[in-house]
C-alpha atoms as one frame of an Amber mdcrd trajectory, in Angstrom:
protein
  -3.870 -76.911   4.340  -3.428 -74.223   1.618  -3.517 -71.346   3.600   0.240
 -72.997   5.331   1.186 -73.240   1.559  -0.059 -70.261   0.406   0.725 -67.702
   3.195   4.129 -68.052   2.867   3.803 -66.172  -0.373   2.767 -63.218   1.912
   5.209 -62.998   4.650   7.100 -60.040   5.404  10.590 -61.932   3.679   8.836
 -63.298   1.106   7.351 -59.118   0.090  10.487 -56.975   0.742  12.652 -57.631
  -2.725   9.152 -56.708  -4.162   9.514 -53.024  -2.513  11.945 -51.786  -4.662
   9.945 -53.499  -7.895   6.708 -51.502  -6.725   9.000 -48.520  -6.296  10.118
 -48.492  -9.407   6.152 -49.209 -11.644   4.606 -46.062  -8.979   7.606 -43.955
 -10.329   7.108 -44.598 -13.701   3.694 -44.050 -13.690   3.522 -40.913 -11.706
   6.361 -39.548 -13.988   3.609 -39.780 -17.298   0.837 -38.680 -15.443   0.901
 -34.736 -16.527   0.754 -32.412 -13.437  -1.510 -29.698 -14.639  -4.476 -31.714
 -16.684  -7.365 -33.748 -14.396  -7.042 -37.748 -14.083  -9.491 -40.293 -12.855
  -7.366 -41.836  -9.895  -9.859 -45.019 -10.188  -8.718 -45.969 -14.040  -5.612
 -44.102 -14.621  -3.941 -44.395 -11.598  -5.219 -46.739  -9.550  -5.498 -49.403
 -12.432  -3.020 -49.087 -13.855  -0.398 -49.227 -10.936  -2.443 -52.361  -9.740
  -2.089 -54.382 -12.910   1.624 -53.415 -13.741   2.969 -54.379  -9.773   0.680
 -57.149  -9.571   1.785 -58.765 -13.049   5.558 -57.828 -11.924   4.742 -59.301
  -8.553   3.469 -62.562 -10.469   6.236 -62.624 -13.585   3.231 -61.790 -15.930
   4.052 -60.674 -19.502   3.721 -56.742 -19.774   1.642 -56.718 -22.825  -1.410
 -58.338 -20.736  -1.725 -54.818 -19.173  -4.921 -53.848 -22.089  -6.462 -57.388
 -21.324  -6.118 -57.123 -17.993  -7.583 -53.454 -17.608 -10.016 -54.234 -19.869
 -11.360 -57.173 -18.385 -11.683 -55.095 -15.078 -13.606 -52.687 -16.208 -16.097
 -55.481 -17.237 -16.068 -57.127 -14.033 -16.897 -53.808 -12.185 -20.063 -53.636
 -14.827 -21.224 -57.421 -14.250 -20.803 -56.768 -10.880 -23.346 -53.517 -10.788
 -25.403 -55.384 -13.083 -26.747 -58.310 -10.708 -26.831 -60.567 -13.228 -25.662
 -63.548 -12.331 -25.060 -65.721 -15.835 -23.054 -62.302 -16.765 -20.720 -62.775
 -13.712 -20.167 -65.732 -14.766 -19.037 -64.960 -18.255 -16.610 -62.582 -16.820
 -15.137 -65.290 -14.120 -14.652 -67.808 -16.732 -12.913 -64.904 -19.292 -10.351
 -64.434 -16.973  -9.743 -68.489 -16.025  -8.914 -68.290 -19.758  -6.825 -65.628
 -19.343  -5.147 -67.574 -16.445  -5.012 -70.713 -18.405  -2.778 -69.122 -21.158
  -0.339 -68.109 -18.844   0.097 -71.566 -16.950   0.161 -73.441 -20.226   3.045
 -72.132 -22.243   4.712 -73.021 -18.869   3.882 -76.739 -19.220   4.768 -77.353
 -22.905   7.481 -79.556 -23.915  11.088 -78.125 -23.334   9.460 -74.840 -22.653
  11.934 -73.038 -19.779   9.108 -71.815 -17.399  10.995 -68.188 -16.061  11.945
 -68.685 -12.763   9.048 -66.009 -10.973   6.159 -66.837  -8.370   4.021 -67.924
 -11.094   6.261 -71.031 -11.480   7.173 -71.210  -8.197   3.093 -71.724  -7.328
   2.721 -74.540 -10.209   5.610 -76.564  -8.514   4.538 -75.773  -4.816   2.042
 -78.201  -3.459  -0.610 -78.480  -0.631  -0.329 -81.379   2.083   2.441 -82.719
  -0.044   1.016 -83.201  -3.395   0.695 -80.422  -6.380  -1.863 -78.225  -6.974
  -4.182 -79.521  -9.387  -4.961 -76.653 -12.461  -8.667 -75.957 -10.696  -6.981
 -75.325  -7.850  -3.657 -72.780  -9.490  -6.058 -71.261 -11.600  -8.726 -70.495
  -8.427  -5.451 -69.037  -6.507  -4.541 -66.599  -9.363  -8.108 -65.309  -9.967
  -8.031 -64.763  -6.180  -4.928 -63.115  -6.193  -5.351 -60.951  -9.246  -9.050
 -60.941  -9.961  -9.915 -60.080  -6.700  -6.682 -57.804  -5.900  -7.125 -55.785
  -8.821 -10.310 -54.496  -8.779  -9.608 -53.820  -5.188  -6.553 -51.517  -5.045
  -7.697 -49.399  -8.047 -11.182 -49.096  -5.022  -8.598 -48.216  -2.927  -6.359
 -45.985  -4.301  -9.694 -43.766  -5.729 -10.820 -43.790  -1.779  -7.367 -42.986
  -0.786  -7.079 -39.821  -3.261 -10.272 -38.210  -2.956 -10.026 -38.285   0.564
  -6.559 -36.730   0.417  -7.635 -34.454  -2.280 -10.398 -33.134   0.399  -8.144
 -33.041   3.423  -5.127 -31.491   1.792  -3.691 -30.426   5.121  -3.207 -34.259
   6.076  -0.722 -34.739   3.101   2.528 -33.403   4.172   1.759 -35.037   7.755
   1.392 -38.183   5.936   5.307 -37.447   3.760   6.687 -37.352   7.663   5.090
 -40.650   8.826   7.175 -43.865   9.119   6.286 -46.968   6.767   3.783 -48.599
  10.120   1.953 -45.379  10.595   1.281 -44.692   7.437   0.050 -48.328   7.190
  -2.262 -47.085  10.183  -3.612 -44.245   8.354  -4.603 -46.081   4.906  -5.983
 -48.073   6.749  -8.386 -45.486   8.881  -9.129 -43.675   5.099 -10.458 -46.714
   4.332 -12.555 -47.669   7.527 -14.126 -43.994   6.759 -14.719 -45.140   3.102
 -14.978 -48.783   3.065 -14.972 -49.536  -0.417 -15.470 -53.005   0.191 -19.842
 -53.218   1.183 -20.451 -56.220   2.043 -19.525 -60.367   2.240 -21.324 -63.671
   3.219 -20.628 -66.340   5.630 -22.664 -69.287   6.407 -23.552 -70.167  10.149
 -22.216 -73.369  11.392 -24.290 -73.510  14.519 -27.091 -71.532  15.671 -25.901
 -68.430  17.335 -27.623 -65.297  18.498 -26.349 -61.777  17.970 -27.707 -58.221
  19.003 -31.264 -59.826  19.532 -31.586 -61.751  16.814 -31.728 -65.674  16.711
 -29.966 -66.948  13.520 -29.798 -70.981  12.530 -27.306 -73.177  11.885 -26.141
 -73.019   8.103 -27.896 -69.811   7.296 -26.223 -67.042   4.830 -25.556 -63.777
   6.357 -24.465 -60.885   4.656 -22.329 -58.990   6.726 -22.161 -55.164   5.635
 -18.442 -54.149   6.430 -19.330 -50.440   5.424 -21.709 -50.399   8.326 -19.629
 -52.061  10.663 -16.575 -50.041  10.306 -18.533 -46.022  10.708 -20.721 -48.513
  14.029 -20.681 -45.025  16.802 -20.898 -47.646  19.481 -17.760 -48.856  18.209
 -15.369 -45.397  16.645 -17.342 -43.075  18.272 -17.852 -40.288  15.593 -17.400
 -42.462  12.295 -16.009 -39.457  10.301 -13.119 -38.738  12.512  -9.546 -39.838
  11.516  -8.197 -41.254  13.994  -5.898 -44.437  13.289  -4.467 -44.983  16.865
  -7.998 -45.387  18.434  -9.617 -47.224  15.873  -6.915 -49.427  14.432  -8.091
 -52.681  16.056 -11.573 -52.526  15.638 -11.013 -51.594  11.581 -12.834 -54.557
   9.254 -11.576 -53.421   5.617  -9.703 -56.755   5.661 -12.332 -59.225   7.473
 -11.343 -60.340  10.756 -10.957 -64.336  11.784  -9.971 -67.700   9.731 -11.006
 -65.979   6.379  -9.011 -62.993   6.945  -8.123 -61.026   3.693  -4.732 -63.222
   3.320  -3.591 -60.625   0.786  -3.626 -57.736   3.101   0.254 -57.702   3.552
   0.651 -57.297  -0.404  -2.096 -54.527  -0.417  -0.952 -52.428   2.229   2.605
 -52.522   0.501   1.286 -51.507  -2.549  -0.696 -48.865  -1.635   1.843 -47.172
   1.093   4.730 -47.614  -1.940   2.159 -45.666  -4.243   0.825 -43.108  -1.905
   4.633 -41.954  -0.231   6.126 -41.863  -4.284   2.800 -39.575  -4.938   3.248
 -37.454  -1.854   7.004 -37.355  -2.025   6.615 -35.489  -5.283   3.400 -34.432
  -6.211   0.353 -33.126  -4.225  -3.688 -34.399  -4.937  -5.851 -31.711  -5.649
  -9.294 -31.787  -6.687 -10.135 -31.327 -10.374 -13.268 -29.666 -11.463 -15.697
 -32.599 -11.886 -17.279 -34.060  -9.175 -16.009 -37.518  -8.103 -18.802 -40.399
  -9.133 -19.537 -42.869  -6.362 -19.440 -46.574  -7.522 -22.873 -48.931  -7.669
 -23.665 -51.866  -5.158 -22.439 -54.864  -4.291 -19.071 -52.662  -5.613 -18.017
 -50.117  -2.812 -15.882 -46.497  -3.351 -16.018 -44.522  -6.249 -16.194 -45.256
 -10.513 -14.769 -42.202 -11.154 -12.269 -39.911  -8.790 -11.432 -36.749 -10.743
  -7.821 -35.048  -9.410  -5.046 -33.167 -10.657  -1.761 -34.784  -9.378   0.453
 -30.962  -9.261   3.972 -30.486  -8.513   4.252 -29.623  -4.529
């Protein structure tokens, strides 16, 4: 019942006045990133552009951009850490940080701005509201969860493109769906998303092994999208042959339902980044990120004029 509510947020209609709004933070932010002088394309690119189109995406106040970044990189470091009561912290830091945006829209004669963010609190699921658990578990999915994951994916993105330079201009020429494919590929290549769990409803059996009903299973995406019985050589980019057997989003009912918004945001950043500039890479070598988080910490580049 509240993926029909919620999915509507994601259709193809309901994205494209957004284009022009994502447009507009990846031009901005390209035109203060200096050409000549290395950048980390994890923190000050990828970041950054993920918290400013997200926030504009959700009508969140500008000036939550430190918070927001900050509390990111703290995730990222409970997350390496294991530790569980420390994930925890973080999860219920940024409810708070939810909470304080949903509340000034609730107080008496307050004039809650007419973005998604209201729209949401006044939407409702199998005809009644969404309680505040509920709004507040939707936001940290859809920031929470998205941030983190297009600053991953803009550092895979760029230090794949700064080590296959020649695929750049080829990538200027391609229309908006093809370049969709080839993210896409760069990202089967370098899944920077490891691993997820499901839980077995009924006993099933798969490649040889016998697994019970209502058992966890981790399933290692990485593994599954580079599988040579599957892509053949897992190194080779090729986004025609391996488009429908590509698992960066999940596949089935639990589907990554944010995968239209992600693939906007990162095609709208990557064409205003290859339309002007070209990624080269900087001196330092790029630092790989820590399980359960996939990709890289750190993705030296220098961002030069073409």
């Amino acid at each position: 019942a509240a993926r029909e509510t919620l999915d509507a947020y994601f259709t193809e209609a309901a994205l494209a006045p957004f284009a022009e709004v994502f447009t507009a933070v990846a031009t901005d932010l390209l035109a203060t990133t200096p050409p000549d002088e290395p950048i980390d394309a994890v923190d000050d690119l990828g970041a950054r552009f993920a918290v400013r189109a997200q926030s504009a995406w959700l009508g969140w106040p500008a000036d939550l951009e430190d918070t927001l970044l900050d509390w990111m990189a703290t995730n990222h470091a409970a997350s390496r850490s294991g530790d569980r009561d420390r994930t925890r912290r973080v999860a219920e830091d940024f409810d708070a940080i939810i909470r304080s945006i949903l509340e000034p829209r609730r107080a008496p004669g307050a004039a809650a701005p007419p973005d998604l963010t209201t729209r949401l609190m006044r939407d409702t699921i199998a005809g009644r509201p969404f309680t505040d658990e509920e709004l507040v578990s939707v936001l940290r999915n859809w920031t929470g969860g998205d941030l983190g994951s297009i600053a991953l994916c803009v550092g895979v993105l760029f230090e794949y493109l700064a080590a296959n330079p020649e695929l750049q201009p080829q990538l200027v020429a391609l229309p908006d769906p093809e370049l969709d494919a080839a993210i896409d590929e760069i990202l089967r290549i370098d899944d920077p998303f490891p691993a997820n769990r499901r839980r077995t409803t009924c006993p099933v059996r798969i490649g040889g092994a016998d697994i019970p009903a209502d058992a966890v299973v981790k399933l290692h995406w990485t593994s599954a999208n580079r599988d040579e019985a599957v892509v053949g050589a897992p190194n080779r980019f090729d986004p025609a042959r391996n488009a429908e057997h590509n698992l960066v989003y999940g596949i089935g009912k639990h589907v990554c339902p944010g995968r239209p918004l992600a693939t906007m945001q990162l095609r709208i950043l990557l064409r205003v980044t290859l339309d002007h500039r070209r990624i080269l890479p900087a001196d330092t070598t790029p630092e790989r990120e820590v399980a359960p988080v996939g990709g890289f910490r750190r993705v030296p580049v220098l961002v030069s004029a073409p």
